[in-house]
N, C-alpha and C positions, 0 to 999 in steps of 0.2 A: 268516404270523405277524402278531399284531395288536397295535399297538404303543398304548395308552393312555396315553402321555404321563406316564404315573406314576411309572415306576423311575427307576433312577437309573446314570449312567456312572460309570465308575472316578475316586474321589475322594468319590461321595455327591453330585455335581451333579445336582438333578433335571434328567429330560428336558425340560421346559418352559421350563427356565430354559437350557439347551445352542440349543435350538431359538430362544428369543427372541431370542437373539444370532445365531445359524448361518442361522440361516435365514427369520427375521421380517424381516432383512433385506431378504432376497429373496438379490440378486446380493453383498451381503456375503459371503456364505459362499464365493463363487468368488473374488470379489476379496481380500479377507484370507489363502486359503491357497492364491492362484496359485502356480500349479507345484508346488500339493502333494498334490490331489485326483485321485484317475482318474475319467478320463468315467463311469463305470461307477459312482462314488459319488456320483457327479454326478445320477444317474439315478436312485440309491434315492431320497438327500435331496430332489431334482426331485420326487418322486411322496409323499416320508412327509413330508417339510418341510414343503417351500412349501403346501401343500395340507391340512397336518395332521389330527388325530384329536381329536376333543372340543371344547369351546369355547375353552381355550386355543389353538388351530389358526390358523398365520396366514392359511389356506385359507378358515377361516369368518369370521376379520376381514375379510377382501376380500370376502367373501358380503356380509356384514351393513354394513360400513360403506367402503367402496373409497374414501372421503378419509381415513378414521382408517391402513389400510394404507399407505398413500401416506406421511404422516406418519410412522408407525411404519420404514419401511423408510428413510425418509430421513432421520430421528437415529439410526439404526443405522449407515448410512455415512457420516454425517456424523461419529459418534464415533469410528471409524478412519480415516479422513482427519484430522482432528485432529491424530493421531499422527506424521503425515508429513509437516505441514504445510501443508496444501494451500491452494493460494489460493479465493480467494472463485468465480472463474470455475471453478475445477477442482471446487468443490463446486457452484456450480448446475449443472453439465454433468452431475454426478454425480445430480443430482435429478430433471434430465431423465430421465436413462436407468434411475432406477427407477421412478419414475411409469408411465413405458413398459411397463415388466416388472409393477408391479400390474396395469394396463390389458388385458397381455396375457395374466397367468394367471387373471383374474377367471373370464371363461368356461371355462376348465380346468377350475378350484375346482370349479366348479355340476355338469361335466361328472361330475367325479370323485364327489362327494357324489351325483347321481343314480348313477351306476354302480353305486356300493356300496349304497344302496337296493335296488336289481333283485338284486344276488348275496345280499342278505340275504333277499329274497323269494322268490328261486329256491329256497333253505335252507328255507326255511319253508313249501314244496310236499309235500303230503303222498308223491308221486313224484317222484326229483330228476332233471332236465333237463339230461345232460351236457352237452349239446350247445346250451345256450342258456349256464350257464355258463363253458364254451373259450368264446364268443365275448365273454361279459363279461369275461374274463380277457384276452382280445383286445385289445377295446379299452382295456381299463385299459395294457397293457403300450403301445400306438400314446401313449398320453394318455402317457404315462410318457416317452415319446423326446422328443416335441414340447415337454414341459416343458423338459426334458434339452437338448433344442439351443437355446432361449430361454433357457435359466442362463448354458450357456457362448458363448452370444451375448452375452448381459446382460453376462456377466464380462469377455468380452475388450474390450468397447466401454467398460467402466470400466476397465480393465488401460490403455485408450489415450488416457484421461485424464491418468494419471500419467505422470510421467518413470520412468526405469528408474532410479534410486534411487529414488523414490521405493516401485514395487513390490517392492525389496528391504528396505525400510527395513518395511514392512508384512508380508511375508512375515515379520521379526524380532519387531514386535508381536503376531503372528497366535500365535507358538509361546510367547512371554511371557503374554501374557491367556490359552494352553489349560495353562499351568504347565512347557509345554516351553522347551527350550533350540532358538535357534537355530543354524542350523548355517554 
């Protein structure tokens, strides 16, 4: 399925704007709803997030400008740490560790953007080439883990930033800013 960034989640949020937050981040999204994501969503948003679809994509801001990303992910965690309080140390440590996580999905980004090139030209053979797209498909799904263990790497090395109120105190903001109640 092919997700053009256009629609919208329950409530009329567009997805651009779900995504600038969830996932322009980067490792926000694991850090804001630790212990509330499965690996396994971990690994869609790993692969349609971080990497996204169109020019809103935080996938083609790391393309095109990998300090503006940098920037963008670190007032993203910087405006929920806020919420918790966090000291000055606990946010550059935080900035460390996404710098890191732009750094390390940039080539992902590129990887993913050519992949999808080759499965759109595979498509556009006047014979189609099962057997060349299972291997695009392949590696799309390997790029997909590799992002996936860099998130919840990303997330638990931010997770170990904080004090354990602190990641409870965020997990409560996490469910207030998506309109939920925390529990």
């Amino acid at each position: 399925m092919v997700d053009t960034n256009q629609g919208s989640q329950a409530g009329g949020t567009p997805l651009w704007r779900r995504r600038t937050f969830w996932l322009g981040g980067g490792a926000l999204a694991g850090l804001a709803t630790l212990g509330l994501m499965a690996p396994r969503a971990m690994a869609f948003r790993g692969l349609h997030g971080s990497f996204g679809h169109g020019h809103r994509g935080f996938g083609a801001q790391i393309l095109k400008d990998p300090a503006a990303a940098k920037e963008h992910a670190a007032t993203a965690v910087e405006f929920a740490l806020r919420s918790v309080n966090a000291s000055d140390e606990q946010k550059q440590q935080a900035r460390r560790i996404t710098d890191r996580l732009v750094d390390e999905l940039g080539p992902m980004a590129e990887t993913h953007r050519v992949n999808r090139e080759a499965i759109a030209k595979e498509f556009a053979k006047p014979q189609i080439d099962r057997a060349a797209i299972e291997r695009l498909r392949q590696q799309e799904l390997e790029l997909a883990d590799r992002a996936s263990k860099l998130a919840v790497t990303g997330v638990a090395d931010l997770a170990d930033v904080l004090t354990a109120e602190q990641r409870q105190e965020l997990i409560a903001f996490a469910h207030r800013f998506h309109g939920g109640h925390a529990e």
